[in-house]
Backbone as CSV, one residue per row, in Angstrom:
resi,resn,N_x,N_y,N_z,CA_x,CA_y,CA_z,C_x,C_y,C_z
1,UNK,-18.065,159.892,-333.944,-19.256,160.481,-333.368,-18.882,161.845,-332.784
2,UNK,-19.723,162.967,-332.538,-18.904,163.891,-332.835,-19.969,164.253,-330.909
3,UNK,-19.218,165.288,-330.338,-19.430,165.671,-328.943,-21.269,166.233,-328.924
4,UNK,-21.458,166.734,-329.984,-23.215,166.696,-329.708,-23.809,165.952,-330.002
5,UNK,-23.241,164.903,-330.396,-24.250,162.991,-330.507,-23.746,162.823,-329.059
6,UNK,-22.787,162.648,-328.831,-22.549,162.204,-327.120,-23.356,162.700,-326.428
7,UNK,-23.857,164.151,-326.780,-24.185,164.488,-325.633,-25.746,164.380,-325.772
8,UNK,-26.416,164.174,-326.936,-27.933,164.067,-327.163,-28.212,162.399,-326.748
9,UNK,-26.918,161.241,-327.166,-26.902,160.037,-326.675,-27.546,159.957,-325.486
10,UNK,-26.090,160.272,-324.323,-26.428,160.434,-323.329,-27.668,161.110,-322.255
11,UNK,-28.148,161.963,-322.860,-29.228,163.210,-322.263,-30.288,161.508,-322.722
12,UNK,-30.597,161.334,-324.380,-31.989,160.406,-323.883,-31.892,158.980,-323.330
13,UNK,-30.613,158.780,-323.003,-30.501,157.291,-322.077,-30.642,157.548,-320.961
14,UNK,-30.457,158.726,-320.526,-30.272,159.061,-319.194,-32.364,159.445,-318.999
15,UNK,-32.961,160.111,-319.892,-34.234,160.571,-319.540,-35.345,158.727,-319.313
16,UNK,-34.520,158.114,-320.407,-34.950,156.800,-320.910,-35.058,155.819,-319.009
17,UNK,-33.873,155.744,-318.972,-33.145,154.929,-317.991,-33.255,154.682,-316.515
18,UNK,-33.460,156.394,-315.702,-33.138,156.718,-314.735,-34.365,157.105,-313.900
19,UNK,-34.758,156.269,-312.896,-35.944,156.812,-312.296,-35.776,158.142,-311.667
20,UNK,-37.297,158.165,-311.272,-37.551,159.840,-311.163,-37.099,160.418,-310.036
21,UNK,-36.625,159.170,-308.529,-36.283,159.556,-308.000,-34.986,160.103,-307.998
22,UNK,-34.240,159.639,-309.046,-32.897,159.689,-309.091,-32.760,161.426,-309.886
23,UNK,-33.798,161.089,-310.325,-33.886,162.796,-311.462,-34.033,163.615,-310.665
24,UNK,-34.735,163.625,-309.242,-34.633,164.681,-308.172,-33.597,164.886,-307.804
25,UNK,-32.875,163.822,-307.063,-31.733,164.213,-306.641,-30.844,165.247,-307.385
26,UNK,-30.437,164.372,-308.896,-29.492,165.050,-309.824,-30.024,166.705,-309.826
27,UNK,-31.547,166.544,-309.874,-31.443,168.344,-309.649,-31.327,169.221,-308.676
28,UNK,-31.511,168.559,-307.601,-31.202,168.781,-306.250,-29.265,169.404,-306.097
29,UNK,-28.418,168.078,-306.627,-27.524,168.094,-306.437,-26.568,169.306,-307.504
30,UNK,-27.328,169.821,-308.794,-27.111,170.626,-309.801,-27.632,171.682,-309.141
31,UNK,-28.215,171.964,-307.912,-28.980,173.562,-307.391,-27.975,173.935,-306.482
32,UNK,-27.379,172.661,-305.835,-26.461,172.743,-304.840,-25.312,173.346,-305.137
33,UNK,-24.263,172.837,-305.974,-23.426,172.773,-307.222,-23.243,174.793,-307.652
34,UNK,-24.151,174.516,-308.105,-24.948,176.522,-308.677,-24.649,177.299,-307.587
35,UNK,-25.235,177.110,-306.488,-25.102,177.591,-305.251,-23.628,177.923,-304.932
36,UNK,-22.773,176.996,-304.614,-21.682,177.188,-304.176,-20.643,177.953,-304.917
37,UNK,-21.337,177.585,-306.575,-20.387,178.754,-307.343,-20.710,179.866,-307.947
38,UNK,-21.833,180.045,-307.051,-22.292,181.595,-306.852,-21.899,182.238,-305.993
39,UNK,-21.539,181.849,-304.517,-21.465,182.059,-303.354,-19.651,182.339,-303.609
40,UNK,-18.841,181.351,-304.459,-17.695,181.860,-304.876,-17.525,183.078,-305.360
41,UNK,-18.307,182.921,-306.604,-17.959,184.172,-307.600,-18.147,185.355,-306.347
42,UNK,-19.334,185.782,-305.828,-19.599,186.614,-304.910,-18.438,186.906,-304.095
43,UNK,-17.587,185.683,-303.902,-16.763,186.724,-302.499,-15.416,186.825,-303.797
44,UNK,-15.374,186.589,-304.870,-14.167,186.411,-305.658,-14.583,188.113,-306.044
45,UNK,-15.754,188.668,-306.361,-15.807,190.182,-307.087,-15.732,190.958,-305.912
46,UNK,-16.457,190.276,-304.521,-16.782,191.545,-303.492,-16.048,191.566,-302.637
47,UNK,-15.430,190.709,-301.998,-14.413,190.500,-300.539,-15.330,189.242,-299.843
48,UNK,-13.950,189.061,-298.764,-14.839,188.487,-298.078,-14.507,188.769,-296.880
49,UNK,-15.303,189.942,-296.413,-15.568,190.659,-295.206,-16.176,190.047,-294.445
50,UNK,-17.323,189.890,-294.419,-17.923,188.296,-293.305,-17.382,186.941,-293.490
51,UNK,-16.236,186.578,-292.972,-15.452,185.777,-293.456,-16.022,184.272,-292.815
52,UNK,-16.303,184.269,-291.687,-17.190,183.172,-291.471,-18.569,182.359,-292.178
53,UNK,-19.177,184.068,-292.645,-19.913,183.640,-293.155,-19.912,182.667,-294.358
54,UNK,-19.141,183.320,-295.255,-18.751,182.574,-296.593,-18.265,181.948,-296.092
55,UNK,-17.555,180.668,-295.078,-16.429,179.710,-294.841,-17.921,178.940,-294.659
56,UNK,-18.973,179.261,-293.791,-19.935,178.668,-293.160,-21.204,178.320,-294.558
57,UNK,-21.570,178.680,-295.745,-21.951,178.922,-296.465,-21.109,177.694,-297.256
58,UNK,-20.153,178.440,-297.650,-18.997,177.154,-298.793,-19.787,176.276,-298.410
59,UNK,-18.816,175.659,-297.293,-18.423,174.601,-296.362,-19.910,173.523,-296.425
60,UNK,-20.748,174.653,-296.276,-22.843,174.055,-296.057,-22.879,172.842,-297.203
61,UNK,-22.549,174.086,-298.304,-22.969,173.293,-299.909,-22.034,172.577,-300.299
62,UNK,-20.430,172.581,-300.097,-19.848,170.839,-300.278,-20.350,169.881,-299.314
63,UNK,-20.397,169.905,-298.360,-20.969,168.755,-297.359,-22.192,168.756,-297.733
64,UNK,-23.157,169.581,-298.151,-24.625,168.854,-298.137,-24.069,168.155,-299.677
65,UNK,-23.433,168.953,-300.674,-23.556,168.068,-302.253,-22.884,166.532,-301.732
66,UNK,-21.576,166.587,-300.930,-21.078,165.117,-300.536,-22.629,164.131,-299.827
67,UNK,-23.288,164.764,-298.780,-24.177,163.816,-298.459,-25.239,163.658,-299.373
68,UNK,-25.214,164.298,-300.504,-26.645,163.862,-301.258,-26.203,162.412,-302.298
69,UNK,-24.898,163.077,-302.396,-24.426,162.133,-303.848,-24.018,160.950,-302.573
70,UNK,-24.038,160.555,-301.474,-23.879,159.403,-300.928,-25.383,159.101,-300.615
71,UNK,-26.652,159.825,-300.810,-27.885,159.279,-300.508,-28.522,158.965,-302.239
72,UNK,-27.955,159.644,-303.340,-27.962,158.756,-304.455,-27.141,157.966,-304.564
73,UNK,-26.192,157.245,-303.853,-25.792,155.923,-304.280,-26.769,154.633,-303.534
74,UNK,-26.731,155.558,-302.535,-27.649,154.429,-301.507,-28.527,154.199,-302.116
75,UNK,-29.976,154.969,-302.787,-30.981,154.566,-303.343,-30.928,154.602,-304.755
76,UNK,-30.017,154.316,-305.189,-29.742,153.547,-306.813,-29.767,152.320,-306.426
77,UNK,-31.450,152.104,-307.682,-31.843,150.216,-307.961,-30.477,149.898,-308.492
78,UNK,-29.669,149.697,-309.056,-28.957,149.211,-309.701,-27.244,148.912,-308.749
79,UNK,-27.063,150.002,-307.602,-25.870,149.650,-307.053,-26.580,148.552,-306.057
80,UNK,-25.906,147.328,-306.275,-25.936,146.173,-305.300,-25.213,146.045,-304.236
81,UNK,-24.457,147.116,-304.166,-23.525,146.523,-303.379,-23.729,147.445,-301.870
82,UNK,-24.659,147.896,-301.916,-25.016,148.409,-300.357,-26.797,147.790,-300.101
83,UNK,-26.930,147.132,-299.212,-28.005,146.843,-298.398,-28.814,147.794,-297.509
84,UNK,-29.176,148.926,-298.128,-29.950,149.415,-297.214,-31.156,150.334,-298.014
85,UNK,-32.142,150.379,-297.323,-33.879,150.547,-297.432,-33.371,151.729,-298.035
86,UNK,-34.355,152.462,-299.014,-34.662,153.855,-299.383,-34.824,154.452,-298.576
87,UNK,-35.635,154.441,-297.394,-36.372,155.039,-296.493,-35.457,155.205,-295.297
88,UNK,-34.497,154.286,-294.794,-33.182,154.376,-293.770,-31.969,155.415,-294.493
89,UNK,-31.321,154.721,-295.931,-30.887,156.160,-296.623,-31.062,157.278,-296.189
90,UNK,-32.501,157.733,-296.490,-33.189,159.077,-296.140,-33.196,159.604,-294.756
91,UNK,-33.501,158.838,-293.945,-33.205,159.201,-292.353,-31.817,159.617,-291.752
92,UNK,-31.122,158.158,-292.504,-29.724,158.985,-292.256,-29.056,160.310,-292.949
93,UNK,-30.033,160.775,-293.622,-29.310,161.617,-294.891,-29.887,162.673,-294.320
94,UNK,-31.088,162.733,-293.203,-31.725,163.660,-292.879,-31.057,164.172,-291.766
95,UNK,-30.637,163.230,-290.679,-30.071,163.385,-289.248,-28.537,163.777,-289.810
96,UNK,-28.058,163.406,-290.731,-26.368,163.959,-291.241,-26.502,165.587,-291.295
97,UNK,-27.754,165.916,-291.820,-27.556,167.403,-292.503,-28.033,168.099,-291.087
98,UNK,-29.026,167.224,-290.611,-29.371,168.217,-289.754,-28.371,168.744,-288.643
99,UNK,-27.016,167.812,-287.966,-26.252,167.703,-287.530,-25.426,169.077,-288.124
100,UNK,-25.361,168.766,-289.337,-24.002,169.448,-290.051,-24.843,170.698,-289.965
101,UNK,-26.168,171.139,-290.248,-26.127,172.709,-290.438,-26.362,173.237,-289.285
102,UNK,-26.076,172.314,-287.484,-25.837,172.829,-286.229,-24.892,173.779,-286.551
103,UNK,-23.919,172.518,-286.784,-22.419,173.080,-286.471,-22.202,174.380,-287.870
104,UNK,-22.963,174.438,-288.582,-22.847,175.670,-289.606,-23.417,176.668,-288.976
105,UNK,-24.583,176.580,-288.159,-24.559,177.793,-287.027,-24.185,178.187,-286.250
106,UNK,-23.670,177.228,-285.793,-22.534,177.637,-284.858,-21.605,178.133,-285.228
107,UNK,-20.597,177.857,-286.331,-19.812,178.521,-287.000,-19.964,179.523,-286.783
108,UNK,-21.038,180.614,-287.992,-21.557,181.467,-288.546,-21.435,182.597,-286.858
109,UNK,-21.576,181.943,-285.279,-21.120,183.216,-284.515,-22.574,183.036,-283.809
């Protein structure tokens, strides 16, 4: 099977398969992703003269991509092995970030 059957496989099991909430996230978590290696390339061509800033920036978009991809495991029908509501997920996923982008302002000066 050759790497563009894999990958047309995969793309309609995945459109087939995967609820819609889960399709947010993944794009959520693919904007995030973009972000951070934009925010690279940027200080890789220009400097990084506001050096906090970019540390405060990075730093934003791995920790928010780590807490999203732990609020899609939580609300995946299919992982059994955590007990908790969609809706608690989300609260905690809300009070994590909101926490974390304190301390990213604070950083930032």
């Amino acid at each position: 099977m050759s790497a563009s059957g894999l990958v047309n496989e995969f793309w309609s099991e995945y459109k087939q398969r995967t609820p819609a909430r889960l399709k947010l996230i993944d794009s959520f978590l693919a904007y995030v992703m973009f972000t951070g290696i934009v925010q690279f390339v940027y200080v890789a061509l220009v400097g990084t003269f506001p050096f906090n800033s970019f540390l405060s920036g990075f730093i934003s978009t791995i920790a928010t991509f780590v807490l999203t991809v732990s609020l899609r495991m939580q609300v995946n029908p299919e992982n059994k092995t955590i007990d908790i509501s969609p809706e608690r997920a989300f609260a905690d996923y809300i009070f994590c970030n909101v926490i974390l982008h304190l301390f990213v302002v604070n950083f930032l000066g």
